[in-house]
C-alpha positions in Angstrom: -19.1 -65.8 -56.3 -19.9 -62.4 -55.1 -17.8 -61.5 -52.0 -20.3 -59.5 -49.0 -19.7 -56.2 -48.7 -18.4 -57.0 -45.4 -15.5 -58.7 -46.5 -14.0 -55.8 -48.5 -14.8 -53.4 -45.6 -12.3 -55.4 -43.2 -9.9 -55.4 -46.0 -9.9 -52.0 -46.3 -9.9 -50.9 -42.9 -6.7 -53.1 -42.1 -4.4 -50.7 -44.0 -5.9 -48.1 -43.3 -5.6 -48.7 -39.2 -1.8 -49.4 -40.0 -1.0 -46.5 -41.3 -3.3 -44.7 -38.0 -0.8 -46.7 -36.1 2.3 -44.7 -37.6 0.8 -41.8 -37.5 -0.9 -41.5 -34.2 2.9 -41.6 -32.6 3.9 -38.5 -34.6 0.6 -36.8 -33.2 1.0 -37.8 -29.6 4.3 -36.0 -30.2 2.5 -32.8 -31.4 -0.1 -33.1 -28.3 2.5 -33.9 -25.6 4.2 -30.6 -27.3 1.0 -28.5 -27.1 0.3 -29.9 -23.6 3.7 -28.2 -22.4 3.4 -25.2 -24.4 -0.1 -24.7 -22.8 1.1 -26.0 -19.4 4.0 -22.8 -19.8 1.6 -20.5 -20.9 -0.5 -21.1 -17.6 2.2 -21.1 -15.3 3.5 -18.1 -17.0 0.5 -16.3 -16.4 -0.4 -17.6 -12.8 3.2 -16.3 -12.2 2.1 -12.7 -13.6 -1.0 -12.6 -11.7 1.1 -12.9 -8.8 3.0 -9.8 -9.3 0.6 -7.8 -10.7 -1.5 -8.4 -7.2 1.4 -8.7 -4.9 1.5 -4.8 -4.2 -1.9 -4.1 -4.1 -2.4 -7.1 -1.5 0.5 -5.7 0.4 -0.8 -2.3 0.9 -4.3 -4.2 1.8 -2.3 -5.9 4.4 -0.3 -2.7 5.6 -3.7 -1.0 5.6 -5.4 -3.1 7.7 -2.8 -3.5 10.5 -2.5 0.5 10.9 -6.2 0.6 11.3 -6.2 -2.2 13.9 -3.3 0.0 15.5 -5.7 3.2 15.3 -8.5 0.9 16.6 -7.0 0.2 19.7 -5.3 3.2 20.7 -9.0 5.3 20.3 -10.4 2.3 22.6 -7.8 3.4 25.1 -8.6 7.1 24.7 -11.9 6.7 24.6 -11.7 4.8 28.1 -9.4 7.7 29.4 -11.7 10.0 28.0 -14.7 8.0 30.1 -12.8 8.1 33.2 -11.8 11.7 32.9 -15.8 12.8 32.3 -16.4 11.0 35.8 -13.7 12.6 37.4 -15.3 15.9 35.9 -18.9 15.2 37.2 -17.6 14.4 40.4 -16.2 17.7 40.9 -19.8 19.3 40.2 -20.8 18.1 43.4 -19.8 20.4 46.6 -19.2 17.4 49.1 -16.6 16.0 46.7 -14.5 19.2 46.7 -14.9 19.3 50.1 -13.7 15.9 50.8 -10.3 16.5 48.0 -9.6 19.8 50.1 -9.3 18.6 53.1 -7.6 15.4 52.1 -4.9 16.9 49.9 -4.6 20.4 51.7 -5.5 19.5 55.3 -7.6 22.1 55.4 -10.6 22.0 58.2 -13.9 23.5 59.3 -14.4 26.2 61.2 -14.9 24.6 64.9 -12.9 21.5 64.0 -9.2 20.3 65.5 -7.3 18.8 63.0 -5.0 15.4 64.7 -2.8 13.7 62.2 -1.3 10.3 63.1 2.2 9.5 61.9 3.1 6.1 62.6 7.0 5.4 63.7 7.2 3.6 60.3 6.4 7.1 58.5 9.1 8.9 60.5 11.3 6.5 59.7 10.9 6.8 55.8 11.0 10.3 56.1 14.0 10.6 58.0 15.7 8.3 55.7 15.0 10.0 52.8 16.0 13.7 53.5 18.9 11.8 54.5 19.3 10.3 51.0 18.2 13.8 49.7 20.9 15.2 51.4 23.8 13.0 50.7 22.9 13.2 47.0 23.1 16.8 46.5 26.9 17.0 49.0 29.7 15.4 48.7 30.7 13.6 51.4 33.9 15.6 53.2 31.8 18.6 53.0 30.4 20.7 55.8 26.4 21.6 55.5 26.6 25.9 56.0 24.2 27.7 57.4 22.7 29.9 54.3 23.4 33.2 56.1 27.4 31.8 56.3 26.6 31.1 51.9 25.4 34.4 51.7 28.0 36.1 53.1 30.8 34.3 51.3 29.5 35.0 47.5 29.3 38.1 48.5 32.9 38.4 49.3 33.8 36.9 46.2 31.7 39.0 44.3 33.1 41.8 46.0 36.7 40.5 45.4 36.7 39.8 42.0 35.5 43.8 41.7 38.1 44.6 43.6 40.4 42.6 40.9 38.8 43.7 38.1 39.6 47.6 39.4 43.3 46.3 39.5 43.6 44.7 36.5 42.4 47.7 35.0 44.7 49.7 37.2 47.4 48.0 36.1 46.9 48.3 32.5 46.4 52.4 32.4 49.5 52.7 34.2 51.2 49.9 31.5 49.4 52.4 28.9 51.0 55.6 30.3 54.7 54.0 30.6 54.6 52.5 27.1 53.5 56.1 25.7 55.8 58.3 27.9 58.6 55.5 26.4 57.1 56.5 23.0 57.7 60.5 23.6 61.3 60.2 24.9 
């Protein structure tokens, strides 16, 4: 009898799928290997990406935050600016002048009486501070002089230590003379 072509086919694929079955485990061997090697490699390289970029991202960064910081402070001059031109224009017209003079100078028109109400309140305050003022700038045991009396006391001690000066030099010509008439004896 002729055996069917199937029959040896099995026959021959049974040995051959043992011996797949020893090698395969050597193979997964090599692929787990390759797999970490590769895996490495990746994480390696992710790893030098990072550096390479880290100091170009961090002057990006710096970059950014000293032009917010320039951002704002030209808003804020820019608004000063803006508020400074309307002051300006202001001052172009004559009843605003006007106005600022006699506000800040008291000054009035001709034909006009100038009254100024101080409240009790604003004598008060000022009272107390030329006070303060004046405590600050003398020590307490110390009697306030009339400046004429000031006057005429630096002048006395100017005059004084002129008048010591003279001596002192007095005093040393005639230390000068002794010490060379000693010399000539």
């Amino acid at each position: 009898m002729k055996e069917s072509p199937k029959s040896t086919k099995t026959i021959e694929k049974r040995p051959q799928a043992a011996s797949k079955r020893n090698k395969p485990t050597v193979g997964i061997r090599s692929k787990l290997d390759n797999r970490g090697i590769r895996a490495l490699i990746y994480v390696l390289t992710l790893i030098l990406c990072i550096f390479i970029l880290n100091a170009p991202f961090h002057n990006y960064l710096t970059s950014r935050e000293e032009l917010n910081v320039a951002e704002t402070e030209y808003t804020q001059i820019k608004s000063q600016y803006d508020t400074l031109q309307g002051e300006l224009k202001q001052w172009d017209n004559k009843n605003y002048i006007i106005t600022k003079a006699r506000e800040r100078l008291g000054y009035i028109m001709p034909g006009e009486t100038l009254i100024r109400v101080v409240t009790p309140k604003e004598k008060v305050e000022a009272k107390q501070q030329k006070v303060s003022e004046k405590n600050a700038e003398t020590p307490i045991n110390v009697k306030i002089k009339p400046w004429y009396e000031k006057l005429a006391e630096t002048i006395t001690a100017a005059d004084n230590a002129t008048k010591i000066k003279e001596a002192d030099a007095k005093k040393k010509a005639d230390e000068k003379k002794a010490a060379d008439e000693g010399q000539k004896e």
